[in-house]
GUGUKOL-895144 format. One record per residue (C-alpha): residue number from 1; residue in one letter; x, y, z. Coordinates in nm, 2 decimals. Layout:
<zalums>
 num residu     c1     c2     c3
 NUM      A      X      Y      Z
...
</zalums>
This chain:
<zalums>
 num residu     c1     c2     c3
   1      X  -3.37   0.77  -2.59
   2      X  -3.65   0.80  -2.33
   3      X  -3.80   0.48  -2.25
   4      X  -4.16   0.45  -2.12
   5      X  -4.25   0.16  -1.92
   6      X  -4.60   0.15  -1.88
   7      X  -4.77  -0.08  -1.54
   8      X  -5.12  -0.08  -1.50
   9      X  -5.27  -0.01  -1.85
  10      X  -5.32  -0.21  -2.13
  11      X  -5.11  -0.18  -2.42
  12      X  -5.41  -0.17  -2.69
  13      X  -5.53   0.17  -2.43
  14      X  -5.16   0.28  -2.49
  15      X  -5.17   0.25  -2.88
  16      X  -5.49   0.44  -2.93
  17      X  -5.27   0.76  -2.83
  18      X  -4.95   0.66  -2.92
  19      X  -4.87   0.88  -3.20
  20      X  -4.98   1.23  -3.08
  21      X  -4.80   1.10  -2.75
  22      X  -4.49   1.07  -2.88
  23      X  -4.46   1.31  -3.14
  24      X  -4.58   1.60  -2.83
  25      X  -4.29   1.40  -2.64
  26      X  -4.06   1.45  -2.91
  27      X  -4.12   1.81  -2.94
  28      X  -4.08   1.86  -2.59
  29      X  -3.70   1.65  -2.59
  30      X  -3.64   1.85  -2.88
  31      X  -3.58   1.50  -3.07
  32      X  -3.73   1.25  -3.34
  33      X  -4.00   1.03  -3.19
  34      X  -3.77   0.73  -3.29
  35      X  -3.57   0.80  -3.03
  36      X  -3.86   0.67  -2.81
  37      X  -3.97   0.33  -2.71
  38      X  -4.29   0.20  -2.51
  39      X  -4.30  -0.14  -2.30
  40      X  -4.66  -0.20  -2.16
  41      X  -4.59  -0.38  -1.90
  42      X  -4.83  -0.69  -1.78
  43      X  -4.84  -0.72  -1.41
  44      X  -5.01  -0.94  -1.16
  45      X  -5.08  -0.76  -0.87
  46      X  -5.18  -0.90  -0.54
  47      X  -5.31  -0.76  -0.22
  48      X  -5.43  -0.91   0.13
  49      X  -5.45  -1.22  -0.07
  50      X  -5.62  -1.13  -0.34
  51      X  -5.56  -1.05  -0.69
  52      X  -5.61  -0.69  -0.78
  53      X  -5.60  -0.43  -1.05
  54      X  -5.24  -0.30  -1.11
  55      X  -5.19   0.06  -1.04
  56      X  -5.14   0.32  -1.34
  57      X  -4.76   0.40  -1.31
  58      X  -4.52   0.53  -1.59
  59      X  -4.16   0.50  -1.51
  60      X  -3.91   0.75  -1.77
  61      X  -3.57   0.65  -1.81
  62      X  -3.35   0.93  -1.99
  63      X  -3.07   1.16  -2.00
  64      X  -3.21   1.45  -1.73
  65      X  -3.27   1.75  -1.93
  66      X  -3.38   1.99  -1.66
  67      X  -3.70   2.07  -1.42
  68      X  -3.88   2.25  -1.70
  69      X  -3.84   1.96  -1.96
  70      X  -3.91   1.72  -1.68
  71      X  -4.25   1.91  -1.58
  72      X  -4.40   1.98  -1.96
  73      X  -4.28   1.60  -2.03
  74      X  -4.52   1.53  -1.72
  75      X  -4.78   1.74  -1.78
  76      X  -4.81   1.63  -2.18
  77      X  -4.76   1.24  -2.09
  78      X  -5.01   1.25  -1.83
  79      X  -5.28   1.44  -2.04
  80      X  -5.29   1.21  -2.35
  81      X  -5.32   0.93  -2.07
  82      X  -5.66   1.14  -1.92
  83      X  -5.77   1.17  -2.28
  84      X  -5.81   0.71  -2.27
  85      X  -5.98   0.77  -1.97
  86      X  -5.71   0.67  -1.71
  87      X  -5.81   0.92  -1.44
  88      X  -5.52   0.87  -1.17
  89      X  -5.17   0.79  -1.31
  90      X  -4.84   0.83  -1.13
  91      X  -4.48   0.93  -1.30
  92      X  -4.15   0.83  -1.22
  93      X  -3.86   0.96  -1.36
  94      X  -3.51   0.73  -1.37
  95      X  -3.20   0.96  -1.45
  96      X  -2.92   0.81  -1.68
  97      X  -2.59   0.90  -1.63
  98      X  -2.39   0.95  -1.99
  99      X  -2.07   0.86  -1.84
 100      X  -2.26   0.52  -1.70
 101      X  -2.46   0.42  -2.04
 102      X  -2.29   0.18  -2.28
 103      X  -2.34   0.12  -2.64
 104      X  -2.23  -0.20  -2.77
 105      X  -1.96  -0.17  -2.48
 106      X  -1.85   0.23  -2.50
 107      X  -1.93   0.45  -2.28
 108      X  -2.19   0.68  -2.40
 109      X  -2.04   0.99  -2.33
 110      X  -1.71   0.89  -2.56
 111      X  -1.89   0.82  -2.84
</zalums>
């Protein structure tokens, strides 16, 4: 279930690596790559008045599955982004809770 939300870099960037992306991702989670979505994100960003180009930042949102997985999921997700020519990028990682996740009302962690 880790969801990527992408700031700061065009979606049609984000597609051209998509696939070896996700299925490296995948390998790393130990999981299919449909267990993985992508939202590109289209921001306006403004500074001292003026509109300006919106920061490469990647936000995670998953089930934690340790400092190891969390570091090779870094390394390989900021890599294939290098590889489009995004030089600088920043990663964020947003820790679910299974006992605080609902599916269609249940708790995650009683299904």
């Amino acid at each position: 279930m880790p969801q990527l939300t992408i700031r700061g870099i065009p979606a049609e960037r984000i597609r051209e690596v998509s696939q070896p992306m996700l299925e490296e991702l995948a390998a790393i989670c130990e999981c299919g790559t449909d267990n993985f979505m992508i939202d590109c994100m289209e921001t306006t960003s403004v500074f001292a008045g003026q509109r300006v180009d919106t920061y490469p930042f990647i936000e995670i949102s998953w089930f934690e599955r340790g400092t190891e997985t969390r570091d090779r999921f870094a390394f390989a997700l900021t890599k294939h982004i290098h590889a489009i020519g995004i030089e600088e990028v920043e990663l964020a990682f947003k820790i679910y809770s299974e006992d605080a996740y609902y599916i269609n009302g249940k708790r995650f962690n009683l299904l």
